[in-house]
N, C-alpha and C positions, 0 to 999 in steps of 0.2 A: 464696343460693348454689344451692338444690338451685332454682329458678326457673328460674338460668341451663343448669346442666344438663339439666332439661328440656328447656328450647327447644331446646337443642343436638340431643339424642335425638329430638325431635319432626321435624326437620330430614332424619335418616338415615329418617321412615319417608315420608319424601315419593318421588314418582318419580323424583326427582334425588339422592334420598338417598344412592346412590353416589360422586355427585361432589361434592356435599358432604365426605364421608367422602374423599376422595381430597387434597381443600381441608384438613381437618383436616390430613391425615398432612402434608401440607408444609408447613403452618406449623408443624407441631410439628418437622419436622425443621431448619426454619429456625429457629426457637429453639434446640434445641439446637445448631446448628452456632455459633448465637450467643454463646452461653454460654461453650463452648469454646475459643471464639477469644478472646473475654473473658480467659479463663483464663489463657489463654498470650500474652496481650499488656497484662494488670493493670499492670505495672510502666510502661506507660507510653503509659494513655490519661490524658485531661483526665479530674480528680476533681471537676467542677462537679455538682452532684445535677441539674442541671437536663441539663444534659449528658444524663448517664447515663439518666435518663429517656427524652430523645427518642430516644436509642440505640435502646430498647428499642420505641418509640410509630412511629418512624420505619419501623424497620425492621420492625414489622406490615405497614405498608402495603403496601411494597414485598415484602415475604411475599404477602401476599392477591391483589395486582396479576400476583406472576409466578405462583403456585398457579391463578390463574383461566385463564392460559394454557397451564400443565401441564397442567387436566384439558382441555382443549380437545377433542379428539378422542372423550373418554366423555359430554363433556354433547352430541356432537353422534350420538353411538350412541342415549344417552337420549332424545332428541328424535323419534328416526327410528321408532325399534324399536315397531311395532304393539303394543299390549295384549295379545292372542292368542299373540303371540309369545315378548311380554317376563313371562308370568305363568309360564313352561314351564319346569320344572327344567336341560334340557338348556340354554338360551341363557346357564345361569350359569358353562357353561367359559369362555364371552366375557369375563363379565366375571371370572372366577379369573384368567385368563388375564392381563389386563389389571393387575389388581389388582399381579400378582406381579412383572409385569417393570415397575411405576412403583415395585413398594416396592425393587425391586434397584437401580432407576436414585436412587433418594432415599439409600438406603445410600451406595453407590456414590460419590452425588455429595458426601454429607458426608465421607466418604475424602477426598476431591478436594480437598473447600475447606481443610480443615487442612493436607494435605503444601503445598498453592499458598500458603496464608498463611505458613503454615513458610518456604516458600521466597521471597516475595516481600512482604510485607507486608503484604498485600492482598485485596479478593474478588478473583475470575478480571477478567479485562483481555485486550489484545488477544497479547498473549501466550500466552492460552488458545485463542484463536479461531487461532494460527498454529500450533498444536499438530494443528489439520485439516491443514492444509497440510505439514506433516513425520510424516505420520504413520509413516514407517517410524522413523526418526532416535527419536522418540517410543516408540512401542511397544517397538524396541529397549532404550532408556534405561529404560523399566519393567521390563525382565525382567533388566536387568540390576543392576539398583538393588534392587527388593524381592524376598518371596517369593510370586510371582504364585500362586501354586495354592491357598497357602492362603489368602491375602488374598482371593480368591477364593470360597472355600470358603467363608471367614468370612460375606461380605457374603451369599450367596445361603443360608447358615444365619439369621442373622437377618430376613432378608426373609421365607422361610419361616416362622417365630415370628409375624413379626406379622401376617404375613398367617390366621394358624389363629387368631388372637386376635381378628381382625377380622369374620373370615368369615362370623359372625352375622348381623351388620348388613346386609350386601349379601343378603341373603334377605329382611329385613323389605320392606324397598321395592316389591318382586314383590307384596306383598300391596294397594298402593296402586292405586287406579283414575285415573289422569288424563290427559282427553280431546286428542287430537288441538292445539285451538285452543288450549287452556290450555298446552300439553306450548311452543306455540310462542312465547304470549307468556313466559313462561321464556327460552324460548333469545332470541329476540330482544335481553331486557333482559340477557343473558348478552354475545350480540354486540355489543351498545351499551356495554357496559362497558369489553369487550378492544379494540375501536376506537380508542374516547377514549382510553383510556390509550396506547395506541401511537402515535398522532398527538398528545397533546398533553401527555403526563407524560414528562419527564425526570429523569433522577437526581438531577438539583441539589438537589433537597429535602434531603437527607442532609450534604449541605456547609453544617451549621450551627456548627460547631467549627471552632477553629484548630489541632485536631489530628490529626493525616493517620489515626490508628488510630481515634479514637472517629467518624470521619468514615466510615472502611470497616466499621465494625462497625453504622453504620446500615442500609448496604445489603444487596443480598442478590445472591446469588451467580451466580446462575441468571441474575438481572435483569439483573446487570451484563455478564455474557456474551453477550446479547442485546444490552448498549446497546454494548458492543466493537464485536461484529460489524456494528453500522451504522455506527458513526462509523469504524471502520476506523483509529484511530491508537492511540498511546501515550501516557500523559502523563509527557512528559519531564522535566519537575520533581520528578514522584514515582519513578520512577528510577533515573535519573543522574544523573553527578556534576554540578553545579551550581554556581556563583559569586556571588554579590553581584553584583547588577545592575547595579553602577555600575562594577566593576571589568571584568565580559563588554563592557561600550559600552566604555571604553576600551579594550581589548586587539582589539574590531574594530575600532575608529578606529584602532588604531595597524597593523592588521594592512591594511588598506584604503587605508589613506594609500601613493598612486603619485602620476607626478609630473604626470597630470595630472587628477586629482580634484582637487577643492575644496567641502569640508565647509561644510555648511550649517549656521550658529552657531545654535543656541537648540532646536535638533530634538531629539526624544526618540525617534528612530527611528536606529537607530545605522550604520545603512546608507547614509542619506539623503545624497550629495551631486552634485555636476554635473561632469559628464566634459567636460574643454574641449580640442580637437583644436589641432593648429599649424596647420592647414592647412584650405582648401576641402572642404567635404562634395562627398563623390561617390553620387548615387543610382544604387549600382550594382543591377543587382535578383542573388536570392538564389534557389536552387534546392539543399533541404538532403535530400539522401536517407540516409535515416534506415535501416539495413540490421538487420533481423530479425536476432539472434543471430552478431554475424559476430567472431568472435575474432580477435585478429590473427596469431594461431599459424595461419590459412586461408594469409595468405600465404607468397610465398616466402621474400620478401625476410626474414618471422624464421625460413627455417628448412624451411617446408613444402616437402616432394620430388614431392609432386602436378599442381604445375602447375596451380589449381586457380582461382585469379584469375589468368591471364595479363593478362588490362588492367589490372585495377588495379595491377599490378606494375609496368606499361609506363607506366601515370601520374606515376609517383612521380618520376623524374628531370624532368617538365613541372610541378610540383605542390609546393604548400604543404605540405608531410608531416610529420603527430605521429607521433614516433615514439616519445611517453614519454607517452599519454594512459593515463588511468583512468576508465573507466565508474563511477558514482556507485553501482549495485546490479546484481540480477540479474534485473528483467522491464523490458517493453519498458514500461510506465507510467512505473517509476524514469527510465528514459531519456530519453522524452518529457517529462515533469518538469525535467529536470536543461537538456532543450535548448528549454523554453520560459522557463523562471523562473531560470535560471542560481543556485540556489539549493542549497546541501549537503541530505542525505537524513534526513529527519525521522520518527525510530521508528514502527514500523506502516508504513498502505500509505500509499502514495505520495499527493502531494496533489491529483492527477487524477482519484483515487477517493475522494476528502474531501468531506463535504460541505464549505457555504460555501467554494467553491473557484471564486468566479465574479469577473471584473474583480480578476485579479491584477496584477502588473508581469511580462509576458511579453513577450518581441519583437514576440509579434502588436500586442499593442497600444501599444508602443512605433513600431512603424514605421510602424502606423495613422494615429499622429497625424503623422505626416512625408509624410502622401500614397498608401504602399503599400497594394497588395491583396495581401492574405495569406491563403491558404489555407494548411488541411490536406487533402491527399488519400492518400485509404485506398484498398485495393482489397478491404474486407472492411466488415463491418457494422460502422459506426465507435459505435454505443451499448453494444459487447464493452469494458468495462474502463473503459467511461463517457468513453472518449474522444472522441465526437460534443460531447456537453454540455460537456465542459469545453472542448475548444475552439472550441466555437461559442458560448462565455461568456466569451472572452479573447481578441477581437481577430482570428480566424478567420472564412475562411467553409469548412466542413464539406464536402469532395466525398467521398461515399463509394460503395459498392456500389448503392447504391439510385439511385443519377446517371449512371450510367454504363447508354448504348445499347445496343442490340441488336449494334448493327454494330460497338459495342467491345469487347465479349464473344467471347473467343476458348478461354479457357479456366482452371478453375476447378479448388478445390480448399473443404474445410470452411473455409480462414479466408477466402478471397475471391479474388479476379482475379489471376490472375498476373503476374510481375512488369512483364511487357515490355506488357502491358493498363494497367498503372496507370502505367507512363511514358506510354502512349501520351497517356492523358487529361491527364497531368500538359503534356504539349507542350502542349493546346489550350487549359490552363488559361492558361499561358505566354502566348498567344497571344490569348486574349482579352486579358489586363492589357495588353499590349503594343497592341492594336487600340485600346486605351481608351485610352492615353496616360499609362499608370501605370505605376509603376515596381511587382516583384515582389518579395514573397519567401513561394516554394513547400515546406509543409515536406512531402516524401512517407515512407511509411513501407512496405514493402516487408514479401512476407508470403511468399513461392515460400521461404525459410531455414527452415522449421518441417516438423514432420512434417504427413503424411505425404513428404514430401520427393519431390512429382511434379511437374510440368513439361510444356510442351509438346513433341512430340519432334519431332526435327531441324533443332534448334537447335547442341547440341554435342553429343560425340563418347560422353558417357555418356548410360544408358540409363534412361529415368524409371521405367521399372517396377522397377528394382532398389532404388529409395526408398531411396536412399543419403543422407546428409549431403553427401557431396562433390560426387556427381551437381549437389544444391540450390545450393550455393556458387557452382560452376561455372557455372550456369545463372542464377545473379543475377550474378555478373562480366560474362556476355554480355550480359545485358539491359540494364543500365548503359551498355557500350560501345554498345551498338546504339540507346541513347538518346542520347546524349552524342552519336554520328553523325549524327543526325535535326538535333540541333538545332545542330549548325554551319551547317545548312542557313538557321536563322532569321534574321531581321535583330538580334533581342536577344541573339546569342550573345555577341557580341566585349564587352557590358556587363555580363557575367553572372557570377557564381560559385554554382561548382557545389562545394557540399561534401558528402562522401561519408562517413558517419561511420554507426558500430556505435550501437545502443540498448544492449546487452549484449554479454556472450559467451556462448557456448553452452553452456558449463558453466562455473559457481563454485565445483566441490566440490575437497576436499582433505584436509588430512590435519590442518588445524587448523581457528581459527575462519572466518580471513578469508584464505584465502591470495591471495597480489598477483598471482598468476598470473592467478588467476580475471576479475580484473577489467583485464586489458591488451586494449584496442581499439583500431582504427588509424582515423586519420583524414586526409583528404588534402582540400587547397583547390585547386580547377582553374579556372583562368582564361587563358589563356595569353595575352590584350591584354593583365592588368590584375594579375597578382600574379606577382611574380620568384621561380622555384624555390627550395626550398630545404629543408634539414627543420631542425623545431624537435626539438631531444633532448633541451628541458627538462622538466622533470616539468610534467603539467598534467592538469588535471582536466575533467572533461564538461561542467561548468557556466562551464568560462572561455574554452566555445569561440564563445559568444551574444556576450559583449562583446569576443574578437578578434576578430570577423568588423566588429564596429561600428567598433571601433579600425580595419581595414583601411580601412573609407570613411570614415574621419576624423569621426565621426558626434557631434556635440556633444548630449548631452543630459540630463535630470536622471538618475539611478540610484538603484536598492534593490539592483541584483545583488550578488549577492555576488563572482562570478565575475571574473578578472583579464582585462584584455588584457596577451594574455603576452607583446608587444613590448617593452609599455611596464613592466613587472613589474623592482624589483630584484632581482639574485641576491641570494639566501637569503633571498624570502621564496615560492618553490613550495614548495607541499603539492597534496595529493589525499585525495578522500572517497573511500571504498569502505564497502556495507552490506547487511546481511539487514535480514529486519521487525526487527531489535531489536539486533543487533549497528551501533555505529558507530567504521568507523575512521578511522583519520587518520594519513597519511603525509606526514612530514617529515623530510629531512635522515634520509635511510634509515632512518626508524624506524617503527614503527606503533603509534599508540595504539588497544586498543580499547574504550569503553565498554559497559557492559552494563547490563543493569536487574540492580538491588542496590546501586545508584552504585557501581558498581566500572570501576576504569583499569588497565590490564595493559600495559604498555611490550614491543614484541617486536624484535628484529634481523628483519628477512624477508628472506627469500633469492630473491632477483628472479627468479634463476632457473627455481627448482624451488617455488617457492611455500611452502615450509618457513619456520618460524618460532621465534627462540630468545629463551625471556624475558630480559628485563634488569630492573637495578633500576628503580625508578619515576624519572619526570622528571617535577617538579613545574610545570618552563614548559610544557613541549609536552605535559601534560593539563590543563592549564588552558587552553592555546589553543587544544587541540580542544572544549574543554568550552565555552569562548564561542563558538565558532561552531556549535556545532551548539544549544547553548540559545539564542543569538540566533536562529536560524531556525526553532526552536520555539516560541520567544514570538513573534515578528514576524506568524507567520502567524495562529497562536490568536487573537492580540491586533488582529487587520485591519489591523494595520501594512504588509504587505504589498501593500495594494492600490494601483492603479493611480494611482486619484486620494482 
């Protein structure tokens, strides 16, 4: 024993002895947070010995692995710092310095791990990593939930303790001599370590049990926060509410079954069947503009006294009009998502920022295989939110900022070209496919709705320096029409539909979790050879507007969507998704379920209106129907069922 403790001491008087010593403190903090958690979840891990073992064996590792990337920054002070320099009493406020605010951040984060297991079952997930992203909402909820001053006081009191406990040790190492070359082969085998382990160690190790607690108390907290924030999802198994597998496939087979699907017998993929049309396919081509944040509270027709889309208001009596759609979330990824894979919204981020998110079932390469050239055209750098890669891995060809000429360069903003630059390219893309003798479908995404909210001027009647919202609106209603005019000119017009459809709205906030307000977008199909006015005022959702657009050209072919064609669709069976990273709802027969992690279901009346929400008691059908669709689309994708072929 006292061997061992040698070595360990012999260790702090090396010239890395710091970081060593910094390695100590977080495994020892990871033990104890280990323990603790233990403590308060005894009643119900797996009591195998061997279990409880690797618990313990496991989760060293994963200690040592994230402790090597917490001291990161001091082995790379260590390495740098001349001899001359680092032997000087003064260069040891660096490292006090240092010392103090890792021992507050170790305190700090053992608070953390307890109230988050407390509250979720769990080490941190991606629900810690969305806690960046709300950080007001967050901070708030802290101060109003504990006693921040002195929880405070507490942590930076013990950090202080141990660090007067420690402070010995960081003065031996000063006494050590080590050269330059040697200081490097150190760090080197330092960086060879934190490498490997980031490129080729994942968490799985820790999933040796069939017990979801002796499973989390493998790992380690830090690590797993790290492994959140790459993978960018949730796992919805661990959760929410959940069903028997066999019971989720039937409730979408029965939810899925229209009258012209036909389910493919012996499939273990519960989406799986083949849409068979009455009539001739029509290659009409497609032209889908995708509008930056555009609520449908912009228009008039719900209300708005601005005047603010006059065209698109002037559409609507020419035009295919939703007047009861629901956006899937609140960023343009969820959207884009929702109108490539017609797929409900699956906890965390969206699956355009997932990995393994390549050669899905998306229209692009759905209508790939029928002959069309599909692009995506951006007017901004399309690798912002990982949209280049994913769509230029799904059936796409990628036009972005970096494609676009000198002579089409008119004018610009931080997210990219403005709007009436990105129809311009959008026509030529048009015009290629059409010189080739291919049928289109153009998905553009429009970027002039976002702040700074500028424009080119003298266009319309507001003024782009006032970076107004309305200004922006205004100025993408013109840009549309003055696309839309261009291209009557074409020969492809009279074959074309042009769908004009919101990613978002421009705010989701409210006064509850999900209010319905948030998530109302309008949508309009313009064709005027090839689709008969009219508006649809059934409930429908962002992901059933891929397969009515297919359903319009009577388009026969196999399916994963989840999405309706809402022609063909019986009354009562509309619903609508609406979601945050972690909240999912589900609207049917005026009610909204929402799910949460803690598998919890809350039934609400929403008031369509005002966005307001009044609970009801629980309905054991319509949280079970939302709990199979949204687990079916949880597993499908995890599991590659979702992929194309």
């Amino acid at each position: 024993m006292s061997s061992i403790v040698n070595f360990f001491r012999k260790q702090l008087q090396n010239r890395f002895g710091p970081a060593f010593l910094l390695l100590y403190l977080f495994v020892g903090f990871s033990l104890l947070s280990r323990v603790i958690l233990l403590a308060l979840t005894i009643s119900h891990i797996s009591y195998n010995p061997l279990h409880i073992l690797l618990v313990f064996l496991v989760g060293l590792f994963y200690d040592i692995i994230a402790g090597l990337f917490f001291s990161g920054l001091l082995v790379l002070y260590l390495w740098l710092a001349p001899t001359w320099w680092y032997k000087q009493k003064k260069q040891r406020v660096i490292l006090y310095a240092y010392f103090i605010i890792s021992l507050i951040i170790l305190v700090f984060n053992l608070a953390g791990e307890i109230i988050f297991w407390q509250e979720y079952g769990n080490r941190y997930d991606f629900i810690a990593v969305d806690y960046l992203v709300y950080t007001h909402e967050v901070i708030q909820n802290i101060i109003e939930s504990f006693p921040v001053v002195w929880i405070f006081s507490g942590i930076a009191l013990v950090a202080v303790v141990i660090f007067l406990l420690i402070r010995k040790y960081l003065h031996s190492s000063q006494q050590h001599v080590m050269r330059f070359g040697k200081r490097t082969i150190w760090f080197l085998g330092y960086v060879a370590i934190g490498v490997s382990s980031f490129f080729f160690l994942t968490n799985r190790l820790r999933f040796f049990s069939g017990n979801h607690y002796t499973n989390e108390l493998a790992g380690n907290g830090m690590y797993e926060f790290g492994t959140a924030y790459f993978t960018n999802e949730i796992d919805y198994y661990q959760k929410y509410v959940t069903l028997p597998e066999t019971e989720a496939f039937a409730i979408m087979r029965k939810q899925l079954q229209t009258p012209e699907a036909i389910f493919e017998s012996g499939t273990s993929v519960a989406t799986q069947r083949n849409i068979k049309a009455d009539s001739a396919e029509k290659k009409w081509n497609v032209v889908m503009i995708t509008v930056e944040s555009f609520s449908r509270d912009f228009m008039s027709y719900y209300g708005n006294k601005n005047n603010i889309t006059h065209y698109l208001d002037s559409l609507i009596p020419h035009s295919l009009f939703f007047t009861n759609l629901y956006a899937t979330g609140t960023r343009t990824v969820r959207g884009l998502e929702a109108l490539t894979l017609s797929i409900p919204p699956t906890p965390g981020q969206s699956i355009v920022r997932r990995p393994h998110n390549s050669d899905l079932f998306t229209m692009g390469n759905l209508l790939g295989e029928k002959g069309y050239e599909c692009k995506f055209v951006y007017g901004g750098v399309a690798w912002f939110d990982n949209m280049g890669p994913y769509y230029g891995a799904n059936g796409y060809k990628v036009v972005d900022k970096s494609d676009f000429t000198d002579d089409e360069k008119h004018f610009s903003t931080a997210w990219g070209y403005c709007d009436e630059d990105i129809f311009s390219r959008t026509l030529k893309e048009c015009d290629k496919s059409y010189a080739n003798g291919k049928p289109f479908f153009n998905q553009v995404l429009t970027v002039s709705n976002h702040r700074p909210y500028t424009f080119p001027k003298g266009r319309i009647g507001n003024n782009p320096d006032d970076q107004s919202r309305e200004g922006a609106v205004a100025y993408t209603d013109w840009a549309i029409n003055d696309f839309i005019k261009r291209a009557k000119s074409k020969p492809w017009f009279d074959n074309t539909l042009f769908v004009v459809i919101a990613d978002h709205c421009a705010s989701a906030a409210g006064k509850v979790e999900l209010p319905v307000t948030g998530y109302q977008i309008p949508c309009l199909v313009y064709a005027p050879s090839l689709v008969s006015p009219q508006k649809m005022e059934r409930l429908t959702s962002q992901i059933d507007i891929v397969p009515t657009i297919l359903g319009l050209m009577n388009m026969n072919y196999p399916s994963k969507f989840f999405g309706y064609d809402i022609f063909k669709l019986e009354p009562g069976k509309e619903r609508a998704f609406i979601s945050t990273y972690q909240k999912l709802g589900y609207i049917k027969n005026d009610k909204l379920v929402i799910l949460s992690p803690g598998k919890k279901a809350i039934v609400y009346n929403p008031d369509f209106k005002n966005g307001s929400a009044v609970k009801l008691s629980p309905d054991s059908v319509l949280i079970k129907e939302a709990a199979a669709w949204y687990q079916t689309a949880a597993s499908m994708f995890k599991n590659g069922e979702y992929k194309f072929r």
